[in-house]
KEVEX-43924 format. One line per field, with one value per residue (C-alpha): residue in three letters; x, y, z. Coordinates in nm, 3 decimals. Layout:
<atoms>
midren <- (Ala|...)
c1 <- (X|...)
c2 <- (Y|...)
c3 <- (Z|...)
</atoms>
This chain:
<atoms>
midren <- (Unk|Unk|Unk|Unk|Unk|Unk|Unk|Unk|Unk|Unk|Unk|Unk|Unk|Unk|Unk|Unk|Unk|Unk|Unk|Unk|Unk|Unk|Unk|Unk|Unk|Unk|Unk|Unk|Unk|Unk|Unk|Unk|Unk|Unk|Unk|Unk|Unk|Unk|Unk|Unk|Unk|Unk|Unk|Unk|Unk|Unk|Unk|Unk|Unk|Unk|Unk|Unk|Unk|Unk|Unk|Unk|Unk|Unk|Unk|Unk|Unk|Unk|Unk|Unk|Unk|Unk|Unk|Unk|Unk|Unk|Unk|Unk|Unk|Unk|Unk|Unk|Unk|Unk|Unk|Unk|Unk|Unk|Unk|Unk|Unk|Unk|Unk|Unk|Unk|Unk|Unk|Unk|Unk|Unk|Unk|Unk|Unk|Unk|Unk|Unk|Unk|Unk|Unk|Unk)
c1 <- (0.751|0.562|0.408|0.361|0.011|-0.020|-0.136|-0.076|-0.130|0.025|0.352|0.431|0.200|0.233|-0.001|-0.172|-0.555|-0.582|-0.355|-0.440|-0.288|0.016|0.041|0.373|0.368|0.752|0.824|0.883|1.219|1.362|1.226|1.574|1.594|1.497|1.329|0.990|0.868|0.519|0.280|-0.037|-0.391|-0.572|-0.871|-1.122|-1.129|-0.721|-0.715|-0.800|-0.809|-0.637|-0.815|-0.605|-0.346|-0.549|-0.769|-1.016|-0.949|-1.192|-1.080|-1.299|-1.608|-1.412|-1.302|-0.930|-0.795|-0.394|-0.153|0.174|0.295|0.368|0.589|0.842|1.075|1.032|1.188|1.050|1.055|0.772|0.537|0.384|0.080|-0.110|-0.445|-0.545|-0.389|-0.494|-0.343|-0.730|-0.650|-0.317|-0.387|-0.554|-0.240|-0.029|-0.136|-0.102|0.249|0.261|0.138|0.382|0.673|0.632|0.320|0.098)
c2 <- (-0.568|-0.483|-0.771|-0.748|-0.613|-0.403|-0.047|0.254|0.570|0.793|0.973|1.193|1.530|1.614|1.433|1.276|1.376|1.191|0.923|0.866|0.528|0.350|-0.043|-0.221|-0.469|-0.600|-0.970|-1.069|-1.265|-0.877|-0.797|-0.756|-0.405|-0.069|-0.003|-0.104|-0.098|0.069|0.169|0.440|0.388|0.653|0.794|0.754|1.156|1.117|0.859|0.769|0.389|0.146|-0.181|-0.482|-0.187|-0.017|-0.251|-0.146|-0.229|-0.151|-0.016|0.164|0.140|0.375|0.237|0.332|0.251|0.051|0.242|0.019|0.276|0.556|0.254|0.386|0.306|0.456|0.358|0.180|0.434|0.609|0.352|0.302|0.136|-0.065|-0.017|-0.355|-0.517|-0.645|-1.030|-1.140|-0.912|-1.033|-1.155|-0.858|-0.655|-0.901|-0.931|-0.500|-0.558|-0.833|-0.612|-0.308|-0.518|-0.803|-0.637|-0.970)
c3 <- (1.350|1.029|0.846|0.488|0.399|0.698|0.670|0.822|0.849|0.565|0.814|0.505|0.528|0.183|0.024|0.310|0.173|-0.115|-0.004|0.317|0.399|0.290|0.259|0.365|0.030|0.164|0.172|0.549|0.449|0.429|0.785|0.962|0.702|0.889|0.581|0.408|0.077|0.050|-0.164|-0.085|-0.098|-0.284|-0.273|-0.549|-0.634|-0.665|-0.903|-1.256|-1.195|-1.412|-1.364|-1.264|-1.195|-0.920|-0.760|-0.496|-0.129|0.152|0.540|0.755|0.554|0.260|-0.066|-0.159|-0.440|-0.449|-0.668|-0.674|-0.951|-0.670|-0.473|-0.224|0.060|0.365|0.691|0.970|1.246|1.023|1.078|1.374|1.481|1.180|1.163|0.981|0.750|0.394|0.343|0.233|-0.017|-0.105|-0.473|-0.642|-0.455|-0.601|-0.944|-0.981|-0.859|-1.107|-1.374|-1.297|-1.325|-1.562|-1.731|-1.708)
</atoms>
């Protein structure tokens, strides 16, 4: 099971340096699907950040930056072990998700 807000490891090696992580942002009522929606974390050198758009989360004593632009599905099998997940942050995640798709 994969709650929303967990994070995990980026599976995908393309890419995996400057966006080490990726963040299941998935509502749990779509948990039966062998897919999940995700988004990566960044890392600041990766990035231009975009305010609201790409706020700042913190894992593992490094800053990484949400980029809900770049969102993807991937499927489940990909993602393994969380290693923490980000629900305190849940409503500077939300409002970039917000942002991309209603653009308040």
């Amino acid at each position: 099971m994969s709650r929303q807000f967990d994070v995990f490891p980026n599976p995908l090696k393309a890419g995996r340096e400057s966006r080490p992580y990726l963040i299941n942002i998935q509502h749990p009522f779509f948990e039966e699907r062998a897919t999940r929606i995700v988004a990566p974390l960044v890392v600041a050198a990766a990035i231009l950040p975009q305010g609201r758009l790409n706020p700042i989360v913190t894992m593992q004593h490094q800053k990484l930056h949400f980029s809900p632009t770049e969102m993807f599905t991937i499927s489940l099998r990909h993602l393994r072990s969380p290693v923490v997940n980000l629900s305190a942050d849940r409503d500077k995640l939300l409002a970039a998700i917000d942002l991309v798709f209603t653009g308040i």
